[in-house]
C-alpha positions as CSV (number, residue, x, y, z in Angstrom):
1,X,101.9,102.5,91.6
2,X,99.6,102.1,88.9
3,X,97.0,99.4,90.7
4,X,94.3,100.2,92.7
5,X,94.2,99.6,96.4
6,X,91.9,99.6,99.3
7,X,92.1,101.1,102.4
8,X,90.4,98.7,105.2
9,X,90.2,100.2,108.9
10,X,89.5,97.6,111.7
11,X,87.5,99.8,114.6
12,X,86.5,97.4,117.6
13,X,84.4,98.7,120.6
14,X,85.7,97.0,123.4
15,X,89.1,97.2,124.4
16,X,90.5,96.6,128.1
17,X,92.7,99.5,128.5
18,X,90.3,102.6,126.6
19,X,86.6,101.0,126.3
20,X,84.9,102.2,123.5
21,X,87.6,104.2,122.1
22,X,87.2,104.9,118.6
23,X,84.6,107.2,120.1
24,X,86.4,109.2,122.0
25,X,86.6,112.3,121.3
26,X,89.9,114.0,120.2
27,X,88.9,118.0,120.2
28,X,86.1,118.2,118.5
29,X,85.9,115.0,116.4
30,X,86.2,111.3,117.5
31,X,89.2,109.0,117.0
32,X,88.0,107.2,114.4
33,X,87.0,110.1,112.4
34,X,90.6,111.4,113.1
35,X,92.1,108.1,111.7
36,X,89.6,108.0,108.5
37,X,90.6,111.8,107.6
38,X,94.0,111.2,108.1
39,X,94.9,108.3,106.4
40,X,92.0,109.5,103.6
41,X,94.9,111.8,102.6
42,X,96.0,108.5,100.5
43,X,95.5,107.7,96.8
44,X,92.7,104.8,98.4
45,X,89.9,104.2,95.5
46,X,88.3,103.4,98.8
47,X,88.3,103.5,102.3
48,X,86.3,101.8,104.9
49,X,86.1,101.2,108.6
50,X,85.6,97.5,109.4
51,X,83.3,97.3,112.8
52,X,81.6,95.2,115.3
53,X,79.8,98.4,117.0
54,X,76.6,100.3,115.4
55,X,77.4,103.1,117.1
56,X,80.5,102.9,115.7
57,X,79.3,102.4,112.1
58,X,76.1,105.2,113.0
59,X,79.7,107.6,113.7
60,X,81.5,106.7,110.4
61,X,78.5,107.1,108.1
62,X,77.3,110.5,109.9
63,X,80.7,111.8,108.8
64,X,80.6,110.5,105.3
65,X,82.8,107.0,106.0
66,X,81.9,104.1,104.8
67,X,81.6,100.6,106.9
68,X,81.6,97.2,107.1
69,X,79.7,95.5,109.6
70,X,82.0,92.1,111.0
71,X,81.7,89.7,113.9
72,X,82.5,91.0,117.2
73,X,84.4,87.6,117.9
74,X,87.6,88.4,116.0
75,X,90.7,87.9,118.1
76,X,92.6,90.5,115.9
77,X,92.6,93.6,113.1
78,X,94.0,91.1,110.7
79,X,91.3,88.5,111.1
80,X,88.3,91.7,110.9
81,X,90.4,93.2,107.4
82,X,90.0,89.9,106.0
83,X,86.4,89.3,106.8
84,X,85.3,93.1,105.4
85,X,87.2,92.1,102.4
86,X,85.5,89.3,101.9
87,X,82.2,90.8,102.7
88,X,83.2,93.6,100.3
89,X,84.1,91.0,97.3
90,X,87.5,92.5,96.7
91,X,89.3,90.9,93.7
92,X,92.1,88.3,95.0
93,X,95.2,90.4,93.6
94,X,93.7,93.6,94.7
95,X,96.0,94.9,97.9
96,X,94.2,96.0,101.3
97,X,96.2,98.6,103.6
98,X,95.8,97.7,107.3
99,X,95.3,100.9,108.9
100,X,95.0,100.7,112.2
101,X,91.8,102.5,113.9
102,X,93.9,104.4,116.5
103,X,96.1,106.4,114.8
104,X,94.6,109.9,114.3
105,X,97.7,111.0,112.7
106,X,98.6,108.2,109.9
107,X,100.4,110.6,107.5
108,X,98.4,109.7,103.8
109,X,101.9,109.5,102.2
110,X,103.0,106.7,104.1
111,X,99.6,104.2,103.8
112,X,100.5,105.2,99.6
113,X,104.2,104.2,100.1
114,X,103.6,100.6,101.7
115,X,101.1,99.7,99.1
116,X,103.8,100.7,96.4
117,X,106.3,99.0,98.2
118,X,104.4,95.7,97.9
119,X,103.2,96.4,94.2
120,X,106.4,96.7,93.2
121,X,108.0,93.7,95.1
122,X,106.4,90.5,93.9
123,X,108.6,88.2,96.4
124,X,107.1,89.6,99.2
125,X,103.5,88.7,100.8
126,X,103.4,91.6,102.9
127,X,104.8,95.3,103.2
128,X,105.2,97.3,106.2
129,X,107.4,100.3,107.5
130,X,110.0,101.2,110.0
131,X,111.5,104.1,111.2
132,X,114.6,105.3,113.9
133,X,114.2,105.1,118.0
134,X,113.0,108.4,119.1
135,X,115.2,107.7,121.8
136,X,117.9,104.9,123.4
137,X,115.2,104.1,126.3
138,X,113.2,102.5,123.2
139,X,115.7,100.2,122.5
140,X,115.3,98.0,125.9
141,X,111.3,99.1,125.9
142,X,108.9,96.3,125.1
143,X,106.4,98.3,124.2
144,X,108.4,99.3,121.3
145,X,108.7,96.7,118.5
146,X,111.8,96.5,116.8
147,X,112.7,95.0,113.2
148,X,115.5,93.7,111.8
149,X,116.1,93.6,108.0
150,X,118.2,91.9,105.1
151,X,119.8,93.2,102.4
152,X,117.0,92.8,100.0
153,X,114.8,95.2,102.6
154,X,113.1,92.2,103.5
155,X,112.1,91.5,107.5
156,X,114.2,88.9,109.2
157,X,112.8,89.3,112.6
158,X,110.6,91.2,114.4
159,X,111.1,91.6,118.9
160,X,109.9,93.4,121.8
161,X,113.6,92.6,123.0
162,X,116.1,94.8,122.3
163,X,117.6,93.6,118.7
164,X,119.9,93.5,117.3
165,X,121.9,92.5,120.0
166,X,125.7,93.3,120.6
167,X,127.2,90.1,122.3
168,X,130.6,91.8,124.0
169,X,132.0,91.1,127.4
170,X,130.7,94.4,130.3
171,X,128.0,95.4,131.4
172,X,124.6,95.8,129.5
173,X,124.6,99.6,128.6
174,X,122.3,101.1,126.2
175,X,125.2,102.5,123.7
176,X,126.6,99.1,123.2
177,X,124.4,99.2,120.1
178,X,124.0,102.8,118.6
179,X,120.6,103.2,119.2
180,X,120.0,105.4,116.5
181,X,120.6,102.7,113.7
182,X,118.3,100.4,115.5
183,X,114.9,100.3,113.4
184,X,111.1,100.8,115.3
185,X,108.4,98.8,113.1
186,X,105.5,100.7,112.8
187,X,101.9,98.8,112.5
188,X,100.6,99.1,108.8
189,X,100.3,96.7,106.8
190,X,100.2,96.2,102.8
191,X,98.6,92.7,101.7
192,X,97.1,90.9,98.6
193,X,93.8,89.8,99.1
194,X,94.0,86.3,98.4
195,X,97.5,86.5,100.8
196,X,95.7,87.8,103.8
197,X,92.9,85.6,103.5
198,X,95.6,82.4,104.0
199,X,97.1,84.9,107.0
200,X,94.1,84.9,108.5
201,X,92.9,81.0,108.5
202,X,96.4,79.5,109.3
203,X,96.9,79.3,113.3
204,X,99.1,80.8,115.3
205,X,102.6,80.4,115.5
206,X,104.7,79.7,118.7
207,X,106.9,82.8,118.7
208,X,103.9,84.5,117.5
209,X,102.2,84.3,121.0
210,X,105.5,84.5,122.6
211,X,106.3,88.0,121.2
212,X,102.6,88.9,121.4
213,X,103.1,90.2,117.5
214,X,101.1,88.9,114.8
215,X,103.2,89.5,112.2
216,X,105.7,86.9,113.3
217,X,103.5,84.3,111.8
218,X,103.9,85.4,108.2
219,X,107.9,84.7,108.6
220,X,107.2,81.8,110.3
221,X,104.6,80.7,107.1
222,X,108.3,81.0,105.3
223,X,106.7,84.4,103.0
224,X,108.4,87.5,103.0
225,X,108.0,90.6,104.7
226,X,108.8,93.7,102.8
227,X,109.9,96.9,105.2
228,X,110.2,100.4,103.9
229,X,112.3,103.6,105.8
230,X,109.1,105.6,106.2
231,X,108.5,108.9,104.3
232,X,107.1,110.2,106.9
233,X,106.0,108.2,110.6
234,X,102.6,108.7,112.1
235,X,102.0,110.4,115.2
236,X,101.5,108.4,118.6
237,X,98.6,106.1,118.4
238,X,95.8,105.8,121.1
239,X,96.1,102.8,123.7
240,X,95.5,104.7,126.9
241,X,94.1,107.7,129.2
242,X,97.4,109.3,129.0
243,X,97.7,109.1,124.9
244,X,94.4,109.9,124.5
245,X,95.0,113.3,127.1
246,X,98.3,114.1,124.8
247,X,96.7,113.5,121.1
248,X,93.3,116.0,122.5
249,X,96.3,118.6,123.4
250,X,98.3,118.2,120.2
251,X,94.9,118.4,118.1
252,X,93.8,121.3,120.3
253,X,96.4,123.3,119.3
254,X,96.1,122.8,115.4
């Protein structure tokens, strides 16, 4: 892509499962600062971590990040991006990457490939990427989102149930579906400015708080949802004691 882009990264202190966890420490270096290097391997003109914490922002700027201080009432990542971008006077057409703040190992590659995907696809409001199960427990997990796509690469839906959904007489057994051609939606997000300013301000959606997933609300709007095979998936992201334990051993070992 020839465009610039920016790279926004929503870091919130409190969070009910890992308080304070951008600051955790992975090995050596804290979460955040994990995130920011990693997904700094991108062809950003600029990254910034968009925070409610000092100490958060004290972190970022002792390692050479840049931040944007936002209100600590936001409900979600999307609504903090679009606040920092607004703060930061970003041009309407210019497109923000939604990286989330807990994923120390958001490969650089991918955050370039979703913006590409939406510079090139001007029918589509947002971009985002998808990869195969790891395995056929992840099919019936609900912690694991799955997407479903049209021919045009474009989302049709987006579940914590297991979809697509083979309707055939017999028991429910995982291999009804072949697992491995079901698609897992990974969280980052490509948007226009002016776009994700309108995401932000319109309410939520019904299946939207069903599902518990944002994203929902942008098909639900009626825009388009462009989804990408991903070059290359991130690691695990950070959500609890025993993710945080595994990412300090993995980054131990590097």
């Amino acid at each position: 892509m020839n465009e610039t882009y920016t790279v926004i990264i929503p870091a919130r202190f409190s969070s009910e499962r890992l308080p304070g966890k951008p600051l955790r420490d992975i090995a050596g270096k804290t979460l955040i600062q994990r995130t920011f290097e990693s997904a700094g391997r991108c062809r950003a003109d600029n990254i910034v971590v968009a925070t409610d914490d000092e100490g958060i922002a004290q972190t970022v700027r002792r390692f050479g990040g840049q931040t944007c201080m936002t209100s600590t009432s936001h409900q979600s990542g999307t609504d903090r991006v679009a606040e920092a971008a607004r703060i930061l006077e970003l041009d309407p057409a210019e497109i923000i990457v939604n990286v989330q703040g807990d994923e120390p190992d958001m490969p650089g590659e991918l955050v370039d490939q979703v913006a590409g995907l939406l510079s090139a696809d001007p029918a589509a409001s947002v971009a985002t990427a998808c990869c195969a199960l790891d395995n056929p427990q992840q099919y019936v997990d609900p912690s694991v989102v799955k997407v479903v796509s049209n021919a045009q690469g474009h989302a049709i839906y987006f579940s914590r149930a297991a979809i697509p959904h083979a309707r055939e007489a017999g028991g429910h057994t995982l291999d009804r579906v072949p697992w491995q051609n079901v698609r897992r939606h990974i969280g980052i997000y490509a948007y226009r400015c002016e776009y994700l300013q309108a995401l932000a301000q319109a309410p939520a959606c019904k299946l939207e708080t069903t599902e518990g997933l944002e994203q929902l609300r942008v098909l639900w709007m009626g825009d388009k949802i462009a989804v990408a095979e991903a070059c290359r998936s991130p690691g695990p992201g950070i959500d609890t004691v025993v993710d945080l334990e595994r990412a300090i051993r993995d980054f131990s070992g590097q």
